[in-house]
N, C-alpha and C positions, 0 to 999 in steps of 0.2 A: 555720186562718189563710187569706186573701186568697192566692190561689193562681192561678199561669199556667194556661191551657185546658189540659185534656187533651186530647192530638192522637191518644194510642194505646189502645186498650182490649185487655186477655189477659182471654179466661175461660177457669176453670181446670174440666177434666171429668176428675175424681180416679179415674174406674174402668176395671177391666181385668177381660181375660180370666184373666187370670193376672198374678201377680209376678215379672218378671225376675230374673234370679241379679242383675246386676249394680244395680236401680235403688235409688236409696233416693229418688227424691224421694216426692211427696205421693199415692198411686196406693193404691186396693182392689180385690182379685182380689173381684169381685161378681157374679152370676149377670144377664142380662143384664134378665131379668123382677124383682128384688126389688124391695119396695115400697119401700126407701131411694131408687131411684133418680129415678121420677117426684116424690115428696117435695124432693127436693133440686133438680133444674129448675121445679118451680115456686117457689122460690125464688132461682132467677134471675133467672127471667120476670120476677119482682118488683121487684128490685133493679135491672136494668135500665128497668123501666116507672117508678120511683121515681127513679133520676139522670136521667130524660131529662126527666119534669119539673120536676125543680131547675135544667137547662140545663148539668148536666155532661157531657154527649154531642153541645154543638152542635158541638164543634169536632175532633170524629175523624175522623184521617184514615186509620186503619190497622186490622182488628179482627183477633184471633187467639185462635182457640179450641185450646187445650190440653189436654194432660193429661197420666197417665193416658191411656186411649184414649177421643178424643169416638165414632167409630166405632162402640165394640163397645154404647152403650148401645140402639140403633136408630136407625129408618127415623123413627117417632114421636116420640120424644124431644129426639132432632137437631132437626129440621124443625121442631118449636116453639117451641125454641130461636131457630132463624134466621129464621121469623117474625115473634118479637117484636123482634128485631134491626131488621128492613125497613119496620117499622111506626114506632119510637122512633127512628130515626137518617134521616138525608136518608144514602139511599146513594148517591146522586149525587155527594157527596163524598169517599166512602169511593176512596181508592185501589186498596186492597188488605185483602183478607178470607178469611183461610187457615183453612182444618181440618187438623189431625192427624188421620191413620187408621195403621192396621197392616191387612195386607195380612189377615188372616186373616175383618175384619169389614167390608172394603169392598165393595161389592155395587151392583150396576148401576145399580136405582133409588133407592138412596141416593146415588148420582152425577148422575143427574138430577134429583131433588129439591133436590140442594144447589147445583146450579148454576140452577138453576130460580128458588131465593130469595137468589142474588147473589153466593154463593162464588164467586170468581175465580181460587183458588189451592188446590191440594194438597199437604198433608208428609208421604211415605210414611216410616214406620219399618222399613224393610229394614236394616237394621245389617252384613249380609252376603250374601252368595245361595247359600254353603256349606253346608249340610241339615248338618253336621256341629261344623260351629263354633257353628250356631244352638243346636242340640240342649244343646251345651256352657253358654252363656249363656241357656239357659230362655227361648230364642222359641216359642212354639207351631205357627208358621208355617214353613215350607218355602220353600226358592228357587221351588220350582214358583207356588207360591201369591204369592209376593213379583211374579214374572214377571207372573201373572195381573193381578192388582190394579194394576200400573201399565200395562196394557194395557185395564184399565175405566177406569179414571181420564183415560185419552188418548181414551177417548170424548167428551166432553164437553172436557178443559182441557187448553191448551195450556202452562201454568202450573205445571207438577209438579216438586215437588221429591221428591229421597229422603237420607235419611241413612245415612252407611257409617262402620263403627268397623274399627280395626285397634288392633292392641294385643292378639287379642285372645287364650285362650289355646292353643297350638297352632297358632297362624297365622303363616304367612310370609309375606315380600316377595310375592312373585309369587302367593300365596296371593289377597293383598290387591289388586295388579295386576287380576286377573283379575276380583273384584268391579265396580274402577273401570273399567274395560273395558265391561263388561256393565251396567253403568248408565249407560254412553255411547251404546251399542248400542240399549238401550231406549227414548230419544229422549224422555229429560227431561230439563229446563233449566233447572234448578240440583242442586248436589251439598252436601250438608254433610258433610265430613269430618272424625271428630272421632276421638283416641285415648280408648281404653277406660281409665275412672278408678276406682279400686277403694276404695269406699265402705266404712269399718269399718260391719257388722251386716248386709252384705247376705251371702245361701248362697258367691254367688263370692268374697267374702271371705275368711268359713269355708272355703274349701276351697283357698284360696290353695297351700300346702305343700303340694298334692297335682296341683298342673296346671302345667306348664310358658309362662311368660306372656315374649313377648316383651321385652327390657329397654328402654331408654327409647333408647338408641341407635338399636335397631334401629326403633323408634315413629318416630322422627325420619327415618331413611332411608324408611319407610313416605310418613312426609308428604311429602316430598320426590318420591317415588316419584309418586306421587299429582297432584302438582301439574305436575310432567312433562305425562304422559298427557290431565291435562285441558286445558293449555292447546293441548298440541296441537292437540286435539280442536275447539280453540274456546273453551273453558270459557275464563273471568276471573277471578281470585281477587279478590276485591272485601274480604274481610276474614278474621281470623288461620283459620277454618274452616270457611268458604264459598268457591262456584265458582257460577258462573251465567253463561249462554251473555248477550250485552249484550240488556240492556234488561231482564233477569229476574232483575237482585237484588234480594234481600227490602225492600220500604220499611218491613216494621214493626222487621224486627232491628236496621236503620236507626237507627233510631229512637232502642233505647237506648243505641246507642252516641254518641247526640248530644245527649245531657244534654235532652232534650225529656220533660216530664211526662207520665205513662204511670196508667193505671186499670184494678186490678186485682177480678175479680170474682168470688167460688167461693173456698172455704177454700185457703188458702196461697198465696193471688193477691198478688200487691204490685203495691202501690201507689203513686206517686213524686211527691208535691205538690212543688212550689217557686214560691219567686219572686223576685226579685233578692236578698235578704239570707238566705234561707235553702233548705234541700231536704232531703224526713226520707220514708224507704221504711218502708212501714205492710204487715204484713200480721198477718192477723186481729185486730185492733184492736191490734197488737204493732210500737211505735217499733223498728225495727231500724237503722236511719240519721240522725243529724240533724247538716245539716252547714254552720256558716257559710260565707259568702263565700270565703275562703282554700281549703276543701277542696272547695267548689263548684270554682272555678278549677284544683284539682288534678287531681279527678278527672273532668273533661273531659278535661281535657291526657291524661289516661292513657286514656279510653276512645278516643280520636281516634286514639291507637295500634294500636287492633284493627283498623283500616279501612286498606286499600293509601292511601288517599290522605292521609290521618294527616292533622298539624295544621298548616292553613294560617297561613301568617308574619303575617296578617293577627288569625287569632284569637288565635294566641301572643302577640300585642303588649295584644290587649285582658284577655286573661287574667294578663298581667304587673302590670297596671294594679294586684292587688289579691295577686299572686303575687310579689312582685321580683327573688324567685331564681329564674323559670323560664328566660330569657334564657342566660344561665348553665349550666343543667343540663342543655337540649338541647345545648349545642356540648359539655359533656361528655361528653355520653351519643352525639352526632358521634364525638367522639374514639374512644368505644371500641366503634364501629362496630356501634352498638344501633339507631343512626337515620340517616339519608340527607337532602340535600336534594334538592328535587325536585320542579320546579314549579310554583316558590311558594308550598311548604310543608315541615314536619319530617314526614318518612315513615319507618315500620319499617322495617330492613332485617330477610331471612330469617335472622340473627344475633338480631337482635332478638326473632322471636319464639318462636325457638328459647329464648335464654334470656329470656323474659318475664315470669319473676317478677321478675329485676332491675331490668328494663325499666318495667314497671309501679310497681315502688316506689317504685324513683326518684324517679319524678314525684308519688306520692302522700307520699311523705315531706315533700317540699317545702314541707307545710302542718302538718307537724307545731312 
């Protein structure tokens, strides 16, 4: 169909060292030399060199390489990658252009080569800096090695994020304090904090009745805990599990939280076409979304709720246009102190995203 510019592009690098207890997304524990791996980047290369000239990449402003860990495949592999990247796109435009690593496969001159061909951002997978909670959730990595790797990374970018789980099992409050502490210490400038979700089919699953897992109260005093310490610190909560010192919030996560068409590329990439009458998320040639104007209008309203600055009075009037009971549903959703007003807009309150699936459906209901 006739579809809005893609502003965002994810590619998806589905390989690992290993398989975490807890992941179930799209990732293979692969040897770092197999032949599958060069095989499948130059089918990037491709796919890349092939949208850019159809003219689907003139208008990106964000790119985000995923996975899996892009990291563990190499020095080689990467770097041809973000070559064909520097070559197919005006990075002149590109705001922002992040790599995932995990601390165990980041390496000095893969730091300088990727900042070398335009990377401007790092997302460390440190999950914790406890060697024993790690050991627990099937990190291969060490707090030692977590330390290291964000101390190459601060060679070269000033730009580094890390992510920290609580929840997790064996871990306490001050367990998880002391994480968040020590990734303030480390002097990166943004934090993703997210509780641990426990995937039917992954080992931490299976072994659920045998490890003691914080209960969701205590997950909540963790967040809470958390958000403390980092605003202290400076940090921002910019959205429901992010923290970023100003001026270094993510513009790609941004992104999807702003109903803006996004281009996904690498097996179980999505992909988010729209355009005023319609919006359908594709991945591997598989419709998983298709959604008239009505739930267009809805699920804006509900993603504008992950963000501190939620939905401006301004969109909510234009989103009514085609919604007629949103008007309505925000002063109810006021009333039972799910949302705030607040600077000329409907903002979460920390009620709100505490309970979030209410919050969320609310507003996606709306279009039912």
């Amino acid at each position: 169909m006739a579809h809005d510019p893609y502003e965002a592009l994810y590619i998806h690098i589905p390989f690992c060292a290993s398989k975490c207890a807890y992941c179930d997304f799209d990732s293979l524990a692969y040897k770092a030399d197999d032949p599958y791996i060069p095989e499948y980047f130059e089918g990037l290369v491709a796919d890349i060199r092939r949208l850019a000239k159809e003219g689907e990449l003139a208008h990106i402003r964000t790119i985000y390489i995923g996975g899996g860990t892009p990291t563990h495949v190499g020095q080689k592999h990467l770097t041809s990658l973000l070559y064909a990247i520097s070559v197919s796109l005006d990075l002149a435009q590109v705001q922002e252009l992040t790599v995932e690593a995990n601390p165990e496969s980041l390496t000095e001159p893969l730091v300088k080569d990727m900042w070398a061909l335009g990377v401007n951002r790092l997302s460390l997978g440190v999950q914790t800096f406890d060697d024993g909670l790690l050991g627990t959730i099937g990190r291969i990595h060490d707090g030692k090695a977590a330390r290291r790797a964000i101390d190459i990374a601060r060679t070269r970018f000033e730009n580094v994020s890390i992510d920290l789980m609580c929840g997790l099992p064996g871990q306490d409050e001050e367990g998880f304090a002391r994480d968040v502490d020590e990734g303030i210490r480390s002097g990166v400038v943004h934090m993703s904090v997210y509780p641990l979700s426990l995937e039917k089919g992954t080992p931490l699953y299976r072994r659920r009745r045998k490890l003691s897992f914080p209960d969701e109260d205590a997950q909540a005093d963790m967040m809470e805990r958390a958000e403390l310490i980092l605003t202290e610190a400076g940090f921002e909560r910019y959205e429901v599990a992010s923290y970023a010192r100003p001026g270094f919030e993510s513009k790609h996560n941004r992104i999807y939280w702003e109903g803006v068409p996004y281009l996904g590329i690498g097996r179980s990439a999505v992909t988010m076409t729209q355009n005023a009458m319609r919006r359908m998320r594709v991945r591997d040639g598989v419709v998983e979304d298709d959604l008239d104007q009505a739930n267009m209008a809805a699920e804006d309203a509900m993603l504008a709720m992950r963000e501190v600055r939620g939905l401006s009075k301004e969109r909510a009037q234009a989103l009514a246009c085609v919604l007629p009971a949103l008007p309505a549903e925000l002063v109810r959703l006021k009333e039972r102190g799910l949302i705030e007003e607040r600077g000329g807009a409907w903002c979460p309150t920390k009620r709100g995203w505490l309970l979030g699936n209410e919050l969320f459906g609310a507003l996606m209901s709306l279009a039912s």
